[in-house]
C-alpha positions as CSV (number, residue, x, y, z in Angstrom):
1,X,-18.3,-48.1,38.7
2,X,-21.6,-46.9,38.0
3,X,-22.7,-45.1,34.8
4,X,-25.3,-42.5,33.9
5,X,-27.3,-42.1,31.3
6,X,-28.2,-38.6,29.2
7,X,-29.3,-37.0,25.8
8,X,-27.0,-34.1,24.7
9,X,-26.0,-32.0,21.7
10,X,-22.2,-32.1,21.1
11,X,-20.7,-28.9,20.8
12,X,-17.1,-29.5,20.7
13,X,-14.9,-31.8,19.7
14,X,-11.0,-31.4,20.6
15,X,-8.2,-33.9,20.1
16,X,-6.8,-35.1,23.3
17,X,-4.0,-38.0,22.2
18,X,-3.0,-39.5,19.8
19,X,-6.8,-41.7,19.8
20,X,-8.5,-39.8,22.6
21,X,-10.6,-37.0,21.7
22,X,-12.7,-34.3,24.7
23,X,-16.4,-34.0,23.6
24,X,-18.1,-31.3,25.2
25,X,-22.0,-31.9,25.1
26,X,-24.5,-29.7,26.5
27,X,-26.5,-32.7,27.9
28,X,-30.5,-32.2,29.3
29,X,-29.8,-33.9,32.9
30,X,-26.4,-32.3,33.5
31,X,-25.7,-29.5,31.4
32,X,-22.6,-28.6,29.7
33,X,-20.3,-31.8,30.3
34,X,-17.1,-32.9,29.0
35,X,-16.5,-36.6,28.2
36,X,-13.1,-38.1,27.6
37,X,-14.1,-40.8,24.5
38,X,-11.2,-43.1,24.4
39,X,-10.1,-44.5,20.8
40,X,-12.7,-42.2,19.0
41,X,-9.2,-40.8,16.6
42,X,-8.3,-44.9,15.9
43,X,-8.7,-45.9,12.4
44,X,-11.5,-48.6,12.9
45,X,-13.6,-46.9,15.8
46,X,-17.0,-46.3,15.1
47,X,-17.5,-42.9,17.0
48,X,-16.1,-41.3,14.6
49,X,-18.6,-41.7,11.9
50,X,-21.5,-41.4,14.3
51,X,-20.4,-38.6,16.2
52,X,-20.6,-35.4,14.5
53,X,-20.5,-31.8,15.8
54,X,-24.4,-30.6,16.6
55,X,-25.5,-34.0,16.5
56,X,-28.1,-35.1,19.3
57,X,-27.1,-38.5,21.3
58,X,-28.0,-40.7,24.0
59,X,-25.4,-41.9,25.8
60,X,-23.8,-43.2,29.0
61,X,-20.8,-42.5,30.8
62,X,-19.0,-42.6,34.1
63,X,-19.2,-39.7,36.4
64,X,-16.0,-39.7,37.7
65,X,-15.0,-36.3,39.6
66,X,-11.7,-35.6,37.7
67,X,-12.4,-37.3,35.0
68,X,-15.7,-38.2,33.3
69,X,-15.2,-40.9,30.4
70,X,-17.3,-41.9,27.3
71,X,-19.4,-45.3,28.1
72,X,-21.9,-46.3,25.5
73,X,-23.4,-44.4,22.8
74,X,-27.2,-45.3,22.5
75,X,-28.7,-43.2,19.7
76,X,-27.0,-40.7,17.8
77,X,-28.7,-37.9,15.2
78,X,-27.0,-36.4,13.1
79,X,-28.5,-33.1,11.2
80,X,-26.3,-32.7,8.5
81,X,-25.3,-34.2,5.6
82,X,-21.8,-35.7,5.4
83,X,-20.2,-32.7,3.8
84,X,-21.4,-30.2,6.2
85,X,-19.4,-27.2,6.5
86,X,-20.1,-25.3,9.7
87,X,-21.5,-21.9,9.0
88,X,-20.5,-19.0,11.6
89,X,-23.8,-19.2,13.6
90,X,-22.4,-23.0,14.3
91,X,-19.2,-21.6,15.3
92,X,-21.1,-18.5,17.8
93,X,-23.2,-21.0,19.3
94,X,-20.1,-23.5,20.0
95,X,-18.7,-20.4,21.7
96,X,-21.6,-19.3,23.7
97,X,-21.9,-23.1,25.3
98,X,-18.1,-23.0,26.0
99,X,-18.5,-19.4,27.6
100,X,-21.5,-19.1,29.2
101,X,-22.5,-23.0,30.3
102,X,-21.5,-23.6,33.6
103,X,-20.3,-27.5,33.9
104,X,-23.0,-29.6,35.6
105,X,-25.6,-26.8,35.5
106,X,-28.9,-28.4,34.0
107,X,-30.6,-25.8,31.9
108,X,-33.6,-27.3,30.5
109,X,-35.2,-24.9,28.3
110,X,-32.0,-23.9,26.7
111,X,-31.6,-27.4,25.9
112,X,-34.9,-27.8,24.1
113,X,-33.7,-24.4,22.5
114,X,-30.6,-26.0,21.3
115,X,-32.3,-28.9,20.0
116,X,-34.8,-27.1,18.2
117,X,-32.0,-25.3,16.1
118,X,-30.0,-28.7,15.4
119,X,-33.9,-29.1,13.5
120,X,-33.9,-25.7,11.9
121,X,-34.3,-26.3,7.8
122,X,-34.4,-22.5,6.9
123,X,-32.8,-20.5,9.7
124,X,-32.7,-16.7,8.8
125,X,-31.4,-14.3,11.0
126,X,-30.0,-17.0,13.1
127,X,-27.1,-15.5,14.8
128,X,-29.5,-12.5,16.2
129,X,-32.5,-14.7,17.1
130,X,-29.6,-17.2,18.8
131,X,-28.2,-14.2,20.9
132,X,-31.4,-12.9,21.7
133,X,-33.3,-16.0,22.9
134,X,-30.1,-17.4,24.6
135,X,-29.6,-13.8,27.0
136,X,-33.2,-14.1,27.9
137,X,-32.9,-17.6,29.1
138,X,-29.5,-17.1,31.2
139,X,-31.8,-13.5,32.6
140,X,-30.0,-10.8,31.1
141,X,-32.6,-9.2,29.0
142,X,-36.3,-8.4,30.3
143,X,-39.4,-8.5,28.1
144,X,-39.0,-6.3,25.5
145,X,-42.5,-5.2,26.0
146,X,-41.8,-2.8,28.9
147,X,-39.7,0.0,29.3
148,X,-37.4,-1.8,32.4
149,X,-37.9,1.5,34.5
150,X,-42.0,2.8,34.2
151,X,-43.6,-0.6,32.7
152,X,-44.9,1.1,29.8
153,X,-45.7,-0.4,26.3
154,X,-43.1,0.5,23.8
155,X,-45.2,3.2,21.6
156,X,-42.2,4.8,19.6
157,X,-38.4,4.3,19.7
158,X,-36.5,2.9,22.7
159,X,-33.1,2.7,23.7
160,X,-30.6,-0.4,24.6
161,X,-28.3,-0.6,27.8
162,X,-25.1,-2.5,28.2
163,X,-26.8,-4.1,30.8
164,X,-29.6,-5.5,28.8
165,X,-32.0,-3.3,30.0
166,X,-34.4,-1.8,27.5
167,X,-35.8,1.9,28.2
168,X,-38.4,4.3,26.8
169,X,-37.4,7.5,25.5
170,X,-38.6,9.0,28.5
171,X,-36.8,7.3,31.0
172,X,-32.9,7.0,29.2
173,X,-32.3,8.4,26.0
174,X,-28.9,6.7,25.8
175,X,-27.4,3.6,24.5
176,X,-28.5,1.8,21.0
177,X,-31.6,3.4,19.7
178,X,-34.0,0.7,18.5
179,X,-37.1,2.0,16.2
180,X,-40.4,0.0,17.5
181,X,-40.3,-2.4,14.4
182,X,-36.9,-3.6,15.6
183,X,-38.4,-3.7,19.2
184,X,-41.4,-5.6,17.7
185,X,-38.8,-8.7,16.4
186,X,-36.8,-8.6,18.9
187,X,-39.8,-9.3,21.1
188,X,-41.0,-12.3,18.8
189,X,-37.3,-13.8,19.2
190,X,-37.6,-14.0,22.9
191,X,-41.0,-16.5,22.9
192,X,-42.0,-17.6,19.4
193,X,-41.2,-21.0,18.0
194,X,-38.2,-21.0,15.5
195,X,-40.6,-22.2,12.8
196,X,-42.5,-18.9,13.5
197,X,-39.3,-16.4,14.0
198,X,-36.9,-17.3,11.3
199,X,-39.7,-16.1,8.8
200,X,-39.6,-12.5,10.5
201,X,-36.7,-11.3,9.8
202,X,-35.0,-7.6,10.1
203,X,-33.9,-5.1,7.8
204,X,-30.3,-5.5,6.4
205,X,-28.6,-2.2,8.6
206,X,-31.0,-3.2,11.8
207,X,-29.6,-7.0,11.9
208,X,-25.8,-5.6,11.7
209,X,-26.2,-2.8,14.5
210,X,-28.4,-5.2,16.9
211,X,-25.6,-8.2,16.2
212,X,-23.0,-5.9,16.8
213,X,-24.8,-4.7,20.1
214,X,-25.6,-8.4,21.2
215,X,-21.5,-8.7,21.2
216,X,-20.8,-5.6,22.8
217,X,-23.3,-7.1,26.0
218,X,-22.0,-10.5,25.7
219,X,-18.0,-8.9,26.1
220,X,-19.4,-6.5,28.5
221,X,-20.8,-9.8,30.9
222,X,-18.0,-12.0,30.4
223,X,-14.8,-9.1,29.9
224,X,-13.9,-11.2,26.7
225,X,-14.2,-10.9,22.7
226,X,-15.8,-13.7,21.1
227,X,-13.4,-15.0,18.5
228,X,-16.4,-15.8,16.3
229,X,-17.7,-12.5,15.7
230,X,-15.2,-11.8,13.0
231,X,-17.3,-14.5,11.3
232,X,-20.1,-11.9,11.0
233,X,-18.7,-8.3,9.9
234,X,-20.8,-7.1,7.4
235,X,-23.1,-10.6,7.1
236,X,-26.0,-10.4,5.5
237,X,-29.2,-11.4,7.6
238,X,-29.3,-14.8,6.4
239,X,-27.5,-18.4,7.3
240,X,-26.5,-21.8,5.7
241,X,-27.3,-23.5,9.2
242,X,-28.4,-26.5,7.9
């Protein structure tokens, strides 16, 4: 049987058996794939030390249709130190792959996005600048520029729809109300490097409301609650990441 190779960042790891375990990897060839690793729970296997969740590997495996199976690990990077403890943004990100990666859809440039967290040393605001950058990727939010109806440059406040779309005062006065220095981050979210955005950071009561929107949108899309948005009630605008 022939293998593949790819590079991917695990997101997931679930026991399967009693030895087996299910990775899921958002990989840069194939997108989100799940891989059956056979005796990565036995006492004496090595995957287990090397394989840690958010950890960037090179690896091959079989592409079988019903069911794709661990081959060879390659190269494996971990970012954390052994006793990491995943922070909330970890979990929301693990959730966002599961929920909105379809399986087998290559997505470059939200791999290199994913990756270029895994590196992040100082995150701040992590959880909005995820949400943010991630939506615009997958299309659901235009540039915040623009008011989505006339074109115009933002000049004053603008308001926030369900649908993602971002309006002038002039065009829709309903939905969230963003002032223009909220509009002005959220705009560097969408582009900038991380080593640029996670030094811009909102005010304390902006970063709750626009989190809380971000959920309401994401349930609004996908008609589900994300379990890890418990995680951030009342958060302050920072993050243990790494």
């Amino acid at each position: 049987m022939r293998t593949v190779f790819d590079c991917g960042i695990v997101f997931s790891i679930q026991k399967f058996s009693e030895f087996d375990a299910i990775l899921k990897i958002f990989s840069k060839n194939n997108g989100k794939i799940s891989l059956l690793a056979r005796g990565f729970f036995r006492p004496k296997s090595k995957m287990i030390g090397v394989l840690q969740l958010f950890c960037e590997t090179d690896f091959y495996f079989f592409p079988a249709k019903n069911e794709k199976s661990l081959c060879k690990l390659i190269r494996t990077e971990n970012f954390s130190p052994p006793n990491f403890q995943p922070s909330p943004d970890f979990f929301l990100i693990s959730e966002f792959c599961e929920k909105f990666c379809r399986e087998n859809q290559s997505i470059p440039t939200f791999f290199n996005f994913l990756s270029e967290i895994r590196r992040a040393s100082d995150a701040k605001n992590l959880a909005v600048i995820f949400l943010v950058r991630a939506l615009t990727i997958f299309g659901f939010f235009p540039d915040f520029k623009f008011c989505s109806k006339c074109g115009k440059k933002f000049s004053n406040f603008a308001f926030w729809k369900m649908s993602g779309e971002i309006f002038c005062e002039n065009c829709d006065n309903s939905g969230q109300k963003l002032n223009f220095s909220d509009i002005k981050v959220l705009k560097s979210y969408q582009y900038f490097s991380l080593e640029i955005y996670q030094k811009i950071l909102l005010e304390i009561k902006s970063y709750q409301k626009i989190l809380d929107f971000l959920f309401l949108i994401l349930k609004n899309s996908h008609h589900t609650s994300f379990f890890s948005q418990k995680f951030f009630k009342n958060k302050k605008p920072e993050s243990n990441f790494c």
